[in-house]
VOLUMRO-52569 format. One record per residue (C-alpha): x, y, z. Coordinates in steps of 0.5 Angstrom, whole numbers. Example, Ala and Ser with C-alpha at 12.3 -4.5 7.8 and 13.67 -1.06 7.14 Angstrom:
<sites>
+-------+-------+-------+
|    xx |    yy |    zz |
+-------+-------+-------+
|    25 |    -9 |    16 |
|    27 |    -2 |    14 |
+-------+-------+-------+
</sites>
This chain:
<sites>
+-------+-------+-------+
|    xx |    yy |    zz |
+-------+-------+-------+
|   104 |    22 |   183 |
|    97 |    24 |   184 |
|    92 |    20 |   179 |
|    89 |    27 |   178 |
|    97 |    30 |   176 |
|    98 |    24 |   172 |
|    91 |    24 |   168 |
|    92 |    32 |   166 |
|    99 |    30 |   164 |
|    96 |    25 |   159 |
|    91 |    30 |   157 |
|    95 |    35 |   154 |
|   100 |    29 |   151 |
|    93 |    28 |   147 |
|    91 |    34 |   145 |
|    98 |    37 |   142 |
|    97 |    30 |   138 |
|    91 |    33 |   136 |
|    90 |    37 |   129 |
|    84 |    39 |   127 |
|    83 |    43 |   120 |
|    79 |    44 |   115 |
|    79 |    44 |   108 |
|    76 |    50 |   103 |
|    76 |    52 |    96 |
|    71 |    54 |    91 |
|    67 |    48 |    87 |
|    69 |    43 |    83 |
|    77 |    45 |    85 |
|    78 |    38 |    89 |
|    76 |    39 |    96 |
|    73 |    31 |    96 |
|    77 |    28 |    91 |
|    83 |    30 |    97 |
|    79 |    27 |   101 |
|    79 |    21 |    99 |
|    86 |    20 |    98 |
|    88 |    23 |   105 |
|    83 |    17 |   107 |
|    86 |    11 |   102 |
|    94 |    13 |   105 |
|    92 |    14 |   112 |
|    90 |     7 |   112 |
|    82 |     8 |   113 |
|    80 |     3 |   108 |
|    83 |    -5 |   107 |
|    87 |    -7 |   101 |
|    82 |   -11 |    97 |
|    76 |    -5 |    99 |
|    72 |    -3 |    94 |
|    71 |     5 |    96 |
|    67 |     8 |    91 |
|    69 |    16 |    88 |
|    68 |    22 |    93 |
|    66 |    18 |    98 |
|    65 |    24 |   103 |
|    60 |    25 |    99 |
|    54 |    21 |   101 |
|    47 |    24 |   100 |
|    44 |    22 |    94 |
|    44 |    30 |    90 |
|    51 |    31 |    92 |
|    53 |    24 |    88 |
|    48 |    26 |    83 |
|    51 |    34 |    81 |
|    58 |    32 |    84 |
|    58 |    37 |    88 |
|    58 |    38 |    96 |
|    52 |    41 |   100 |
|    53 |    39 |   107 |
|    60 |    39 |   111 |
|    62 |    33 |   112 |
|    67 |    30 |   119 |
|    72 |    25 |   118 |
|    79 |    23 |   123 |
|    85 |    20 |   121 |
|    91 |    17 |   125 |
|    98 |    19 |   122 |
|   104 |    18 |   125 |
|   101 |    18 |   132 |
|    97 |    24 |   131 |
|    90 |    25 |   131 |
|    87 |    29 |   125 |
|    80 |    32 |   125 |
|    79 |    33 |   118 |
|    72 |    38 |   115 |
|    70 |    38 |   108 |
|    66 |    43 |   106 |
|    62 |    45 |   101 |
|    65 |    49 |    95 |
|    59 |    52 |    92 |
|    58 |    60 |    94 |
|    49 |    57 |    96 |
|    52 |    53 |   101 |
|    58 |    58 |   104 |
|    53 |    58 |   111 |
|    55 |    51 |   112 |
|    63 |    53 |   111 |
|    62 |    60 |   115 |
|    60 |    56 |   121 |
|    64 |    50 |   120 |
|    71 |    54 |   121 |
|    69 |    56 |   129 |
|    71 |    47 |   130 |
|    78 |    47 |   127 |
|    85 |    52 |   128 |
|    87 |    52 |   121 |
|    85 |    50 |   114 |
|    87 |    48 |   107 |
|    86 |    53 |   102 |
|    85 |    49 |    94 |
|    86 |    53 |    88 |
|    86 |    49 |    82 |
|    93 |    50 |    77 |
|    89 |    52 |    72 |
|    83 |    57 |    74 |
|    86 |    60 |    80 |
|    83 |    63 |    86 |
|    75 |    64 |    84 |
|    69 |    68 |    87 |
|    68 |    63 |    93 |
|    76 |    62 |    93 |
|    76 |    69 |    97 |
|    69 |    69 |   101 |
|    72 |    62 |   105 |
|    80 |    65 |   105 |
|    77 |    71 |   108 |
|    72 |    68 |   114 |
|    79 |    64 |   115 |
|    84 |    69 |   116 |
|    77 |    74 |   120 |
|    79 |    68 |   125 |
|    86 |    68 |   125 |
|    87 |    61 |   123 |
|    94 |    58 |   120 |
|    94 |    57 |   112 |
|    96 |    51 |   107 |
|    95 |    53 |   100 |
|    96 |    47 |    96 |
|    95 |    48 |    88 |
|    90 |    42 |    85 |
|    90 |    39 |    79 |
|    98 |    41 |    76 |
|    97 |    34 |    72 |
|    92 |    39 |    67 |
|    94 |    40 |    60 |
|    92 |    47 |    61 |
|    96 |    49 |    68 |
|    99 |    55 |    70 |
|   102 |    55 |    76 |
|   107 |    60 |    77 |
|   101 |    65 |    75 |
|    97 |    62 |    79 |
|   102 |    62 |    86 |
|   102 |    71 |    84 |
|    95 |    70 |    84 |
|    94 |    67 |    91 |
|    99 |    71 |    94 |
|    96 |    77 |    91 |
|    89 |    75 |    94 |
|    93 |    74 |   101 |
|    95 |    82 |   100 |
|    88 |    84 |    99 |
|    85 |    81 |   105 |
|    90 |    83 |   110 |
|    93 |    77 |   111 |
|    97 |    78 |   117 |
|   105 |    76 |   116 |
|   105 |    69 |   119 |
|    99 |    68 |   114 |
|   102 |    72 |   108 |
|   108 |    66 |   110 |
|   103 |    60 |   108 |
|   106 |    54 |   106 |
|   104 |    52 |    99 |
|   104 |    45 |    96 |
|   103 |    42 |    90 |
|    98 |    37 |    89 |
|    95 |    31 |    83 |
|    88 |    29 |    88 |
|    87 |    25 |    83 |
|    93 |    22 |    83 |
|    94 |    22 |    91 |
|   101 |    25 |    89 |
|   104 |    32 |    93 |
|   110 |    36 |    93 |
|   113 |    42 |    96 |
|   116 |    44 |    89 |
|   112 |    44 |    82 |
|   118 |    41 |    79 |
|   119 |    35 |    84 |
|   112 |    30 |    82 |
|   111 |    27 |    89 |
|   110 |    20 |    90 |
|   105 |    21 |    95 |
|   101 |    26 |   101 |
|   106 |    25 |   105 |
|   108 |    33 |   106 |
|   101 |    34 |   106 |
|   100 |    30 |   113 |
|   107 |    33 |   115 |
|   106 |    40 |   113 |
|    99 |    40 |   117 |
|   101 |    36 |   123 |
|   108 |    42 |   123 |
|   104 |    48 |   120 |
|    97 |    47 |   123 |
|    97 |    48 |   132 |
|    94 |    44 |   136 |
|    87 |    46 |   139 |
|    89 |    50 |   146 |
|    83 |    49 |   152 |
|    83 |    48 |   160 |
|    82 |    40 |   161 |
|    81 |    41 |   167 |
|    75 |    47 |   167 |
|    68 |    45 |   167 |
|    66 |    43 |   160 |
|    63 |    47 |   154 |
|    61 |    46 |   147 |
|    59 |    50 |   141 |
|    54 |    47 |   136 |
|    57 |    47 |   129 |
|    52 |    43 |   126 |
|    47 |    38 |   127 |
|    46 |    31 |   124 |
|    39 |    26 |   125 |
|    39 |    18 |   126 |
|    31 |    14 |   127 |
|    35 |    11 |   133 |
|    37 |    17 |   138 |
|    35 |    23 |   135 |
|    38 |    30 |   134 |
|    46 |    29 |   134 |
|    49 |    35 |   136 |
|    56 |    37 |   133 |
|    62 |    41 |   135 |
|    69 |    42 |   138 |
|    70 |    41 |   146 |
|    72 |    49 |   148 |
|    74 |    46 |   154 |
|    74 |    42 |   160 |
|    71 |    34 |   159 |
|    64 |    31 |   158 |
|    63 |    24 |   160 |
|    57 |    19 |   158 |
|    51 |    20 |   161 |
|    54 |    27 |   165 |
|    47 |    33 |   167 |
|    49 |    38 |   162 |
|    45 |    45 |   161 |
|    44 |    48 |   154 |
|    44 |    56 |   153 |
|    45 |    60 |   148 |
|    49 |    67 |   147 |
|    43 |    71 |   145 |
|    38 |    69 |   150 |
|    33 |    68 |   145 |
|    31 |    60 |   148 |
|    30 |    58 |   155 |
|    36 |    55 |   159 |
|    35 |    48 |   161 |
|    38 |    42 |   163 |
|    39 |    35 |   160 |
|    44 |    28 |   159 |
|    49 |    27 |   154 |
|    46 |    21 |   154 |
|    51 |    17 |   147 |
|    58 |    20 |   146 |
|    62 |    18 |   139 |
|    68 |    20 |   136 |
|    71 |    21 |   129 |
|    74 |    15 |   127 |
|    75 |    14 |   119 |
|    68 |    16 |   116 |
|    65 |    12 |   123 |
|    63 |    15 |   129 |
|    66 |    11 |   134 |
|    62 |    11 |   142 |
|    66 |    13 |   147 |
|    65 |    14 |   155 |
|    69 |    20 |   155 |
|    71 |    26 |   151 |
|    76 |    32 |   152 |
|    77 |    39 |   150 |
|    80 |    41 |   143 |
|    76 |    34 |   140 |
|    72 |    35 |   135 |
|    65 |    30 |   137 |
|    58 |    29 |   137 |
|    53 |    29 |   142 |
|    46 |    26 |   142 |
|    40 |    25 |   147 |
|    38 |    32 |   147 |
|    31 |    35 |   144 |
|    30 |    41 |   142 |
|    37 |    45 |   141 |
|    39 |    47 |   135 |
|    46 |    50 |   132 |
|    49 |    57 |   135 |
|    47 |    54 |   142 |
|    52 |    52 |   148 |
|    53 |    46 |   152 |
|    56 |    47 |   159 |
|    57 |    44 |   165 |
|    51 |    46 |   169 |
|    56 |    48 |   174 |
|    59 |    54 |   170 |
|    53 |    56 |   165 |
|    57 |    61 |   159 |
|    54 |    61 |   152 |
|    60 |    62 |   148 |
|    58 |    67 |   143 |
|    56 |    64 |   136 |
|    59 |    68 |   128 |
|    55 |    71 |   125 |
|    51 |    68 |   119 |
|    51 |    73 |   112 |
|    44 |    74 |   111 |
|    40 |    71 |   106 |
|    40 |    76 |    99 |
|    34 |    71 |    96 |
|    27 |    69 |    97 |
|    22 |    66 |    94 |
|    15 |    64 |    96 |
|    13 |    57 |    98 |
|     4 |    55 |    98 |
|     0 |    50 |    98 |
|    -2 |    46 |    92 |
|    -8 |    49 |    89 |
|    -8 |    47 |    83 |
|   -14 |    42 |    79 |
|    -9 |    36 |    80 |
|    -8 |    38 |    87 |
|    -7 |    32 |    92 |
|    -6 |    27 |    86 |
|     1 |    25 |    87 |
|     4 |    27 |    93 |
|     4 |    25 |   101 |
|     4 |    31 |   105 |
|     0 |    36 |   101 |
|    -3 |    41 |   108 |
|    -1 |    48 |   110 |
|     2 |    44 |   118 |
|     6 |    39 |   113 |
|    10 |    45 |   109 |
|    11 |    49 |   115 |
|    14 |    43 |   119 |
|    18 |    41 |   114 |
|    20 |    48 |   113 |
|    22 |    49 |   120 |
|    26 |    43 |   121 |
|    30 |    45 |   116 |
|    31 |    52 |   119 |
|    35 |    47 |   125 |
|    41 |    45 |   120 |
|    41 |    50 |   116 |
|    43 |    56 |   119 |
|    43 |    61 |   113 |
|    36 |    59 |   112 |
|    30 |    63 |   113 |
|    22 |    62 |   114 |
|    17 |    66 |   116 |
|     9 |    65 |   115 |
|     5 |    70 |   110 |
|    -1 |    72 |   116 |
|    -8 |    70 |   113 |
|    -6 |    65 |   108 |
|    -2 |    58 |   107 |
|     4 |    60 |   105 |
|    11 |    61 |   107 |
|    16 |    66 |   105 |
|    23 |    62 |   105 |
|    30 |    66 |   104 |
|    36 |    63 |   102 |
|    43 |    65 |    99 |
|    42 |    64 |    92 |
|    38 |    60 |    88 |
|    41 |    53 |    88 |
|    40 |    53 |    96 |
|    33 |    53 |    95 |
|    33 |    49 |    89 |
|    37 |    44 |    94 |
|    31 |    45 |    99 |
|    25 |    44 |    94 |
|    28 |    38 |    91 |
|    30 |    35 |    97 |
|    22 |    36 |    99 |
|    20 |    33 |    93 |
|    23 |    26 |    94 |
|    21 |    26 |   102 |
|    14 |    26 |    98 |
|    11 |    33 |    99 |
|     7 |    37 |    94 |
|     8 |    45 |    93 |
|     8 |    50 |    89 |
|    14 |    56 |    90 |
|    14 |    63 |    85 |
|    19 |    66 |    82 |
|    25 |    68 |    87 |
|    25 |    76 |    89 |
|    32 |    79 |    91 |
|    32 |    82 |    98 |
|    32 |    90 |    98 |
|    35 |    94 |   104 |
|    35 |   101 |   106 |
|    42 |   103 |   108 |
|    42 |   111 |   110 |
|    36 |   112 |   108 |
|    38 |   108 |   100 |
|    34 |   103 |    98 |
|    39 |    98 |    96 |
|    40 |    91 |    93 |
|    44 |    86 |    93 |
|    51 |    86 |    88 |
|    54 |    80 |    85 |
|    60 |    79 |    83 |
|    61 |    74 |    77 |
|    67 |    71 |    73 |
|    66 |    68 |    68 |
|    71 |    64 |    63 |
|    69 |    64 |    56 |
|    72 |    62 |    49 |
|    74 |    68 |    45 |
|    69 |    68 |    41 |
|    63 |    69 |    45 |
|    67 |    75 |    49 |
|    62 |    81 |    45 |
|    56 |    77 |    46 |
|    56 |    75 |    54 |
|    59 |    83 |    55 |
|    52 |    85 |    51 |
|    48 |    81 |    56 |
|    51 |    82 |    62 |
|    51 |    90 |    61 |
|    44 |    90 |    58 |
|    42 |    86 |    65 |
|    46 |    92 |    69 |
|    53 |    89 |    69 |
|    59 |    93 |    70 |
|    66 |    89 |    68 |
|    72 |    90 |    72 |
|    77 |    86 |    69 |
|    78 |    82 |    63 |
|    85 |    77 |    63 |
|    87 |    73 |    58 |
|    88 |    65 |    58 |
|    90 |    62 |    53 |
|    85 |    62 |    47 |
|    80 |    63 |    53 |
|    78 |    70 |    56 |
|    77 |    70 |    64 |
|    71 |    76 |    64 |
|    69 |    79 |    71 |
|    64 |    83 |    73 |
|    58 |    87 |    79 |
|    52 |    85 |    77 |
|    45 |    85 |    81 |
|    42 |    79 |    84 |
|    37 |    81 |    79 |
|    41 |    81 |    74 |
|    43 |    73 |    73 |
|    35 |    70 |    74 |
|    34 |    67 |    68 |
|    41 |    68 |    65 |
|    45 |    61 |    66 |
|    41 |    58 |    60 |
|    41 |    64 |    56 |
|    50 |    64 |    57 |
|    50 |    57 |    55 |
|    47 |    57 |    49 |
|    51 |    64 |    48 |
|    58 |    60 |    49 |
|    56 |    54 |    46 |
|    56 |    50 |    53 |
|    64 |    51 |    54 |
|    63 |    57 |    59 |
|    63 |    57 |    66 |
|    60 |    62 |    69 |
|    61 |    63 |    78 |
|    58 |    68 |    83 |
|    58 |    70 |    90 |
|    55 |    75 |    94 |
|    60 |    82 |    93 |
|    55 |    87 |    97 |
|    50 |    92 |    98 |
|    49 |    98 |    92 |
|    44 |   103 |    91 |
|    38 |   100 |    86 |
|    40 |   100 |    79 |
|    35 |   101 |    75 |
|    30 |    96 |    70 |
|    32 |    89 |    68 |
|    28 |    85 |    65 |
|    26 |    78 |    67 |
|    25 |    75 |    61 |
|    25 |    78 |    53 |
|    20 |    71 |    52 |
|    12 |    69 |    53 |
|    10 |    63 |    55 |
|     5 |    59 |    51 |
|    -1 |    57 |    56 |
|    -6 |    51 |    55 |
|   -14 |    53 |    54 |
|   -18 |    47 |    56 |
|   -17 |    42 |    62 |
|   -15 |    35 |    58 |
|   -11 |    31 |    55 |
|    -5 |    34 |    51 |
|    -7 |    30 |    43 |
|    -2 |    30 |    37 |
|    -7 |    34 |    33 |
|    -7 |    40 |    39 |
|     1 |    39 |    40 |
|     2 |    41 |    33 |
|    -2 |    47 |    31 |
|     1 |    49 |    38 |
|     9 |    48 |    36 |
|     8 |    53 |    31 |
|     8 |    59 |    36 |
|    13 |    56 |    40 |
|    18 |    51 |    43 |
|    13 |    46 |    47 |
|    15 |    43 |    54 |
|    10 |    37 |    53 |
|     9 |    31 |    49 |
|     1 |    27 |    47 |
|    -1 |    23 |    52 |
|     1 |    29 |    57 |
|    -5 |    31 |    63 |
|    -5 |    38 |    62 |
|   -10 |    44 |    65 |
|   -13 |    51 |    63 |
|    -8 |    56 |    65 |
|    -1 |    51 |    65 |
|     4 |    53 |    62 |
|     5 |    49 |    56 |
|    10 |    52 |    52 |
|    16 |    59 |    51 |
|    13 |    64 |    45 |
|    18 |    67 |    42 |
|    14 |    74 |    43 |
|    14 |    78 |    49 |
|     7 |    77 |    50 |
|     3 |    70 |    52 |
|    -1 |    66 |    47 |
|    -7 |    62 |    49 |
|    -6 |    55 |    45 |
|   -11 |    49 |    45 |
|    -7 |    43 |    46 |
|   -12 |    38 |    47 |
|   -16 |    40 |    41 |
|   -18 |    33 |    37 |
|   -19 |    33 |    29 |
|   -26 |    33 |    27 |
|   -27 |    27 |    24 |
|   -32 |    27 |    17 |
|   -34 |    21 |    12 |
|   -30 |    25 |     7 |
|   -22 |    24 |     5 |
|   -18 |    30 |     2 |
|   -11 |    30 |     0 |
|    -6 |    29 |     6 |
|   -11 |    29 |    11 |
|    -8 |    22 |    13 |
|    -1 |    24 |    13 |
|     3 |    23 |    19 |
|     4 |    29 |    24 |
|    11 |    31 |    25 |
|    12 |    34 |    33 |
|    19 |    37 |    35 |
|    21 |    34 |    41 |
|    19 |    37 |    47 |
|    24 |    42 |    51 |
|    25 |    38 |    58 |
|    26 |    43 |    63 |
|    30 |    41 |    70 |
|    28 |    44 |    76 |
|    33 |    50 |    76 |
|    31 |    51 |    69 |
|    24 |    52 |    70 |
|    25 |    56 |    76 |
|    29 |    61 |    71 |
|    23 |    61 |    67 |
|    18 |    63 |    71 |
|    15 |    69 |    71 |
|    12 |    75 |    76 |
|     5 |    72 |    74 |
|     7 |    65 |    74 |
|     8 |    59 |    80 |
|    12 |    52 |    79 |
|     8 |    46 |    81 |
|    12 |    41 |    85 |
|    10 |    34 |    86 |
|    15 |    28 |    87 |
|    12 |    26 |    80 |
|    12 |    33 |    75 |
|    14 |    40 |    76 |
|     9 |    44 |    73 |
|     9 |    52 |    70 |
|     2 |    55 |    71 |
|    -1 |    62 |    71 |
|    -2 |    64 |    79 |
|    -9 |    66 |    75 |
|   -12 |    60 |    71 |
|   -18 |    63 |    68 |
|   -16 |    66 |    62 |
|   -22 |    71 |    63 |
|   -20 |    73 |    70 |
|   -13 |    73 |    68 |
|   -14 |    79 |    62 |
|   -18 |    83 |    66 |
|   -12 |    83 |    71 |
|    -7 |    84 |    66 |
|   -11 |    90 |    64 |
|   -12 |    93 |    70 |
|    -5 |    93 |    71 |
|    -4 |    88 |    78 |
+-------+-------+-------+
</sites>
């Protein structure tokens, strides 16, 4: 037998032993927690290997928020088939990476927990997948809950199959039952599992192996793009067809024709092993692997074999629905704390952001420092100034502005639809708030002595409103969101019912100042603390602001009355995190950020200047 017959055979023995699947829900419903179990009994780790929780979870925010922020790529070996394995962000901030992500793989694993059911993001990633075409495994998470209901649940994904016109063969999932904690699955919930066996057998059954030509020239999609100090960009995506060897002259191309074509060198190929990138001489089509030696190239952009150049056409991204505005640092104590504080600094972190984050979108302010950054939602643009501030940069962002469009000549805005779950007895006060901030509520289902409550509101209409449902239900509500559609424009909200308190002088916050202040209202700041004239130092209850000396010193006499020696008491100050103070800002206020403190000021600091603007209506 010719050795070109015999290499094109073994191919495609290799790619029908391939299986490359995703695994989607919403946030906190298990995705990660699977993951490492699927890793533990594929045989990744030794026995006596320490593996820390949520392993896939590498960055330093995703272990502290517990939460995934990035698509994450893994491969394990089971029963000689090899199963590419994707875990992706569940928060509906980040479902930019989900929807490009879904372009590598033929299939998905749809979590839904035994007891919260199908979430707002739940239905956003289940109806990009099926928009695809790709096979579906439900598996209900979590059946060891005190609280599960599972046959409920079951009604409900399929009833959310139906609503996103599934086609048949999607209606005919299967559907497994599944403990991530326990690493335990089963195809009934009467039957406990004593593995994830059915889980493996079920993808390797269920999900089809990636079809391609092997022996057409080669061509990849970029899906997502990682970086390493020692070469480079990495590229990654799945091989559309044909197959690359090391050091192969490529060309790169993109669908729009918006960059130039050029030529390069995929100069180090890796395959997925485990969590390894593993160094190959040679891959081939239906594989899931990543590529570096090539500059500028970012992701939606196709690489091919330079004697056949066809872009490969890349999914549309949703548009960003909010915006916020990032500056350089003009405040007294710029330039004190950070490293990289200029205009080229910002613009250039901004702008490599842009290269991985697809959902993500800078435009320079003309004539000014500033940028104007779009996102999708107010925790993706968090993620983003809180990572600029660990790198060691110093900034200040305004207060997050939704996006408006015009549709047939209407203005629109952007429409949230929100579920909360809240204990009974904060039903009528969370319906109140939300209908005050023009919310209509669609449908409101008992759990237990829980009430699931969901509702349309404006973006607008949430700004400012997590801390206030917290305090409301007593910290035991969960509230979800994810971008529903465009609507005609709803009328007034108000941002925010509270002023702020704003420091007089520029000094040093004093015991003497701090409590005269706190009768005015909650402070944010201790003695001892640096503060500036125009710094917010604290929230008024009453609508307006009120200008407070915190640095103001007692005067001292030679003469004693009654009392003036005892102790001042100061009520602790309320630390505010990063999404707190985002939420507070008002229309005239900025967030100083530096890699040491985060700083609420007036975008006017002089108190003269600031009245007469105020006056003036600007």
């Amino acid at each position: 037998m010719p050795v070109a017959s015999l290499c094109a055979e073994l191919m495609e023995v290799i790619l029908k032993k391939l299986r490359n699947v995703a695994i989607i829900a919403h946030v906190d419903h298990g995705k990660t927690t699977l993951v490492d179990e699927l890793l533990k009994q594929a045989g990744v780790f030794r026995e006596n290997q320490a593996v820390i929780e949520r392993v896939m979870d590498s960055g330093d925010l995703e272990r502290e928020r517990g939460i995934t922020i990035l698509a994450k790529n893994t491969a394990v070996e089971y029963e000689g088939f090899k199963i590419n394995i994707v875990d992706t962000p569940g928060h509906a901030d980040f479902g930019g990476e989900v929807e490009r992500i879904l372009k590598m793989v033929n299939g998905v694993i749809l979590l839904v927990d035994a007891s919260e059911g199908p979430m707002p993001q739940t239905r956003f990633v289940l109806q990009k997948a099926l928009e695809l075409g790709h096979r579906v495994i439900v598996v209900v998470n979590k059946i060891d809950r005190p609280d599960q209901r599972i046959y409920e649940v079951i009604d409900e994904v399929l009833e959310l199959l139906l609503e996103l016109d599934a086609t048949d063969e999607q209606l005919d999932s299967p559907m497994l039952f599944c403990s991530a904690r326990q690493g335990i699955c089963s195809h009934s919930p009467e039957v406990k599992g004593t593995s994830l066996k059915p889980l493996f057998d079920t993808i390797v059954e269920h999900i089809p192996a990636p079809s391609a030509d092997e022996a057409a020239p080669f061509q990849m999609l970029i899906s997502a793009l990682d970086y390493s100090e020692y070469v480079g960009r990495i590229c990654i995506g799945r091989i559309e067809r044909g197959t690359v060897h090391q050091n192969q002259e490529i060309t790169v191309c993109d669908y729009h024709g918006e960059r130039p074509v050029r030529k390069a060198k995929a100069v180090t190929l890796y395959e997925y092993q485990g969590l390894a990138k593993v160094p190959v001489t040679e891959a081939a089509a239906g594989n899931i692997i990543a590529l570096s030696g090539i500059g500028e190239v970012t992701i939606g952009d196709t690489i091919c074999d330079s004697s056949k150049v066809e872009p490969l056409p890349f999914i549309k991204i949703s548009d960003p629905t909010i915006e916020m505005t990032f500056s350089v640092n003009d405040s007294p104590f710029a330039g004190r704390e950070g490293k990289y504080v200029t205009t080229r600094n910002i613009r250039d972190r901004l702008m490599k952001e842009t290269l991985k984050d697809v959902s993500l979108r800078v435009s320079q302010v003309q004539n000014s420092d500033s940028f104007k950054v779009a996102g999708r939602g107010e925790m993706h643009l968090s993620i983003l100034i809180e990572t600029m501030r660990r790198e060691g940069y110093e900034f200040q962002v305004g207060p997050p502005r939704v996006l408006y469009r015009d549709i047939d000549g209407v203005r629109c805005e952007p429409i949230e639809r929100v579920v909360v779950d809240v204990p009974e007895n904060s039903v009528g006060s969370v319906i109140e708030k939300l209908a005050s901030r023009r919310g209509d509520l669609l449908e409101m289902t008992p759990m237990g002595t829980r009430m699931r409550l969901e509702f349309l509101i404006p973006a607008r209409g949430l700004f400012g409103y997590r801390s206030e449902f917290l305090t409301d239900t007593r910290g035991e509500g969960i509230m979800n969101s994810v971008f529903d559609s465009y609507a005609p424009l709803k009328g007034d909200i108000s941002r925010r019912s509270t002023g702020s308190l704003v420091a007089f002088e520029t000094g040093e916050a004093v015991a003497y100042g701090l409590y005269h202040a706190q009768e005015r209202g909650a402070l944010f700041i201790g003695p001892g603390t640096p503060v500036y004239a125009g710094m917010v130092v604290g929230v008024s209850p009453k609508s307006e602001d009120v200008t407070v000396n915190v640095c103001k010193r007692k005067q001292l006499t030679n003469m004693r009355a009654s009392g003036s020696d005892d102790a001042l008491r100061l009520v602790p100050p309320k630390i505010m995190s990063l999404e707190q103070c985002l939420e507070f800002l008002a229309d005239d206020e900025l967030l100083e950020v530096t890699p040491k403190n985060l700083r609420l000021r007036k975008a006017i600091l002089d108190h003269t200047m600031r009245m007469r603007a105020h006056k003036s209506g600007k």
